[in-house]
N, C-alpha and C positions, 0 to 999 in steps of 0.2 A: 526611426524604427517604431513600428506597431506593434503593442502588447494587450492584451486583455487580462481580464481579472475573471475568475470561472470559480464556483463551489461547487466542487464534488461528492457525487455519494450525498444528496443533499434533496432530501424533500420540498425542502422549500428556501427561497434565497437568505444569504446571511446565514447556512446551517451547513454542514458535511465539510470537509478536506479543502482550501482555498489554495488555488494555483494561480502562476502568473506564465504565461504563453507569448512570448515574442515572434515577429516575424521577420527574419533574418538569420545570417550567418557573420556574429563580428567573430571576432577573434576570441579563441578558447579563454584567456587572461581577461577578456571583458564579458562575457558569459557568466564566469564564477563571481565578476564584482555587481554585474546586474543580479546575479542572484542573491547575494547579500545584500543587495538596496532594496530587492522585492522585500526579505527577512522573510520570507514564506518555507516552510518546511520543504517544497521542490520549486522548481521554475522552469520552464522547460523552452527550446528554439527550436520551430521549423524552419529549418535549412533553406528549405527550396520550396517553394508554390508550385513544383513541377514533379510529379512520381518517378523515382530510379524504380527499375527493378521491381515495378507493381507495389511502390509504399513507400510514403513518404519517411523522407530521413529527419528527427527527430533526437534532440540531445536531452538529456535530464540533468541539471545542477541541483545538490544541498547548498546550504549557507557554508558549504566546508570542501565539497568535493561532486567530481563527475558519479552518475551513480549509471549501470548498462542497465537498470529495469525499476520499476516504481508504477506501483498501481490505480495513484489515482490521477496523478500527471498522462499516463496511457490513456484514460476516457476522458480527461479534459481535454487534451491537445486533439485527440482523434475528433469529438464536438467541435472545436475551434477551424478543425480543417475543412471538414464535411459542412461548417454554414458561410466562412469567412472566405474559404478558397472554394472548394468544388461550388457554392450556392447551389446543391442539390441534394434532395433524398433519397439518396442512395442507399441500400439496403447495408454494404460494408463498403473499407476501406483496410490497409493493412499498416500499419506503423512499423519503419526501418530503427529499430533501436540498435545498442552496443549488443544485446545479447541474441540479436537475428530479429528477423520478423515476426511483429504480433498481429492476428486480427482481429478486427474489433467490427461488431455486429450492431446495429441500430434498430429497436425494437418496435414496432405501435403503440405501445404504452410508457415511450419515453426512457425506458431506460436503455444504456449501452453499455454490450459485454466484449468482454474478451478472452480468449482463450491464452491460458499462461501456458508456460513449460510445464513438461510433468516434474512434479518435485522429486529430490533426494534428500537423504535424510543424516545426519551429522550424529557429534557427540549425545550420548545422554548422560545427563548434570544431577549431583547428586541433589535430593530434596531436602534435603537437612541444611545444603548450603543457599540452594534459593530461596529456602522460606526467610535466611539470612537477610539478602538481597533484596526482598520486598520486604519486609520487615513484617513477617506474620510468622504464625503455627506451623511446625511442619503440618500437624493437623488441617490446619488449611488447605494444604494440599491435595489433588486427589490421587487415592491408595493404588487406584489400578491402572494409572495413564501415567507414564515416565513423562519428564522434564527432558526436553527431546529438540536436538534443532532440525531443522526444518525449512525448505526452499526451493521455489519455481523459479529462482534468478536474484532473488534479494534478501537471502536468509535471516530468520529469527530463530531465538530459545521462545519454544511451546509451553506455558508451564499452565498446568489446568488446575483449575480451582475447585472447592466444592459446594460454593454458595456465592450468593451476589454480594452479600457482606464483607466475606474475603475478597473480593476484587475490590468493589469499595474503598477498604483498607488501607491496601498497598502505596506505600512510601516507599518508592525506590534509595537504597542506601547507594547513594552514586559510588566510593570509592570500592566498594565489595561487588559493584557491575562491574567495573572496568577492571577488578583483578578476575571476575571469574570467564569475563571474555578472552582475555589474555589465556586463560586457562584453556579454553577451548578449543578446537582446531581449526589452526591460523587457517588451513586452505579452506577452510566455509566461509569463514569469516564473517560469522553473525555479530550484528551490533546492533540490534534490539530485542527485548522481549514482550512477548506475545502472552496477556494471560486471558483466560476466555473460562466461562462456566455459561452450561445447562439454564441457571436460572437468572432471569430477565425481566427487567422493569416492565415491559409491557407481554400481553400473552400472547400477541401475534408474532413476536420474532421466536427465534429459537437459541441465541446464543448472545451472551453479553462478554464485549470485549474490550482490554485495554491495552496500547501499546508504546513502550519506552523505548528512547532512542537519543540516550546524552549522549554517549559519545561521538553523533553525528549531526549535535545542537538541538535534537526534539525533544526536551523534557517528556513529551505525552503528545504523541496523537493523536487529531481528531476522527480519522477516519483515514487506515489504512489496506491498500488493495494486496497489497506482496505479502501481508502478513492473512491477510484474510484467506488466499490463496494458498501458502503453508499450513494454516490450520486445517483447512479442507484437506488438501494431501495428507497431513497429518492424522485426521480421523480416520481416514477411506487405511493408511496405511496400518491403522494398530485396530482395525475392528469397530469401530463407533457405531457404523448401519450397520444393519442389518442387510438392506437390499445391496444387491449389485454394484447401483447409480444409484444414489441419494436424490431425493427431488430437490426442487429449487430449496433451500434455507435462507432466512434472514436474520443479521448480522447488526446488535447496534451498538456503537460506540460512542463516544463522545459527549457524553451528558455531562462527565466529572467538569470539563472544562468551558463550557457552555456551547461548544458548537455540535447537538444531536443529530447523528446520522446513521443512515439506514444502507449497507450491503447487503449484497445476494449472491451467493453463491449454490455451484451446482458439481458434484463431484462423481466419481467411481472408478471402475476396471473396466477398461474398451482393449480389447486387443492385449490384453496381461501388461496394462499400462497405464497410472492413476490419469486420469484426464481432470484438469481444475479449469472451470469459468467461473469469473467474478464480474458481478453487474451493480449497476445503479444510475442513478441519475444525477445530470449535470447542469446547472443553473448558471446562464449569464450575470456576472455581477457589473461591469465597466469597461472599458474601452479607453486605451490612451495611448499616448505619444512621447519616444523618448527623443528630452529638447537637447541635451548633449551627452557626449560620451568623454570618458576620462581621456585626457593627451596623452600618459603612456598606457595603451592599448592594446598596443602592436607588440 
């Protein structure tokens, strides 16, 4: 079986989100164990080299479970499809995920978006107890933006910051995460959060983010699309623009851990209905060959 190695959300190679994209369909029980031998935050299987239903069927594994949406697996595997199967430039393709059809657009300037679910929006968490959980000031916190969950298909806790400093800072207290997700309502069932602040290492982006997700094996995120995608519904939901549609913003995460990476997104009200695209780019990293598979499998 045929897999590749892809950096996404990634300027340049060896930086942004690293995925691992097989070609095949084994068995469900060998999917989640290839996915803990990649050890990569997702890993993803195209089913079939042949479109059902106008788009390709596509699985997503963690190191722990099937996930139905994941952001940056959606633009590495749609890459992987669009040069290793179709070998054409085609303008889109659409991706069959668990949570319905996504499409995903290919740009002249390299980068590739996709348009999520419109979000809906969950519990809001008190700030006194996240400041807890990140191990800062409520002070840190900002006054006029709730601690808010949030999801186009793969929900996070939103919690907004008020300086670069405070983001910085944050040391996630793992056992006060996992009591206050418990806490939260089991049917969103968010397991990571999302903290983002206004101000950014460099002056050309517009928002600096980080994102945690132990109880689903990612200490920290280099570069996530579902959460970047909640934050935008998120904004567009509680007043952020000013405009309608937000123009394009960019998005950069990943520097605490050393893989820097750059999202784009673009948001607003179409039809009394937030609409979220998340963009960026995707960088070949390898190409390889699985030499055997485990005997009990099946």
């Amino acid at each position: 079986m045929i897999f590749y190695l892809v950096d996404v959300f990634a300027e340049e190679p060896y930086s942004g989100n690293q995925l691992a994209v097989f070609l095949g369909n084994p068995p469900e029980d060998l999917m989640q164990k290839l996915a803990r031998e990649m050890n990569l935050s997702e890993t993803t299987f195209i089913t079939s080299p042949e479109p059902e239903n106008n788009g390709y069927n596509v699985r997503i594994f963690t190191l722990k479970r099937e996930l139905p949406f994941a952001g940056h697996p959606t633009l590495g595997t749609a890459y992987i499809i669009r040069r290793e199967i179709i070998k054409k430039n085609i303008p889109s393709i659409n991706l069959n995920l668990a949570i319905g059809q996504i499409p995903v657009t290919f740009h002249d300037d390299g980068t590739i978006w996709m348009k999520q679910n419109a979000p809906i929006f969950g519990h809001v968490h008190d700030k006194s107890e996240m400041a807890k959980v990140l191990r800062l000031d409520e002070s840190d916190i900002h006054a006029e933006l709730p601690v808010r969950e949030s999801s186009t298909a793969n929900p996070h806790i939103i919690a907004p910051l008020k300086s670069l400093e405070a983001v910085k800072k944050v040391d996630v207290d793992v056992p006060r995460f996992k009591k206050l997700l418990e806490a939260a309502m089991p049917e969103f069932g968010a397991n990571g959060i999302c903290v983002f602040t206004p101000e950014t290492i460099y002056p050309s982006n517009d928002f600096n983010v980080r994102m945690f997700a132990h109880p689903r094996g990612v200490p920290e995120d280099p570069a996530t699309g579902s959460a970047i995608g909640n934050l935008a519904g998120y904004l567009v939901h509680h007043g952020y623009f000013d405009d309608a549609y937000a123009e394009m913003k960019r998005v950069e995460q990943g520097y605490e851990i050393g893989r820097p990476s750059l999202l784009l997104f673009s948001t607003g009200r179409r039809n009394n209905e937030i609409e979220v695209h998340v963009g960026g780019k995707v960088r070949m990293v390898a190409k390889g060959e699985l030499l055997s598979e485990p005997e009990n499998s099946e």
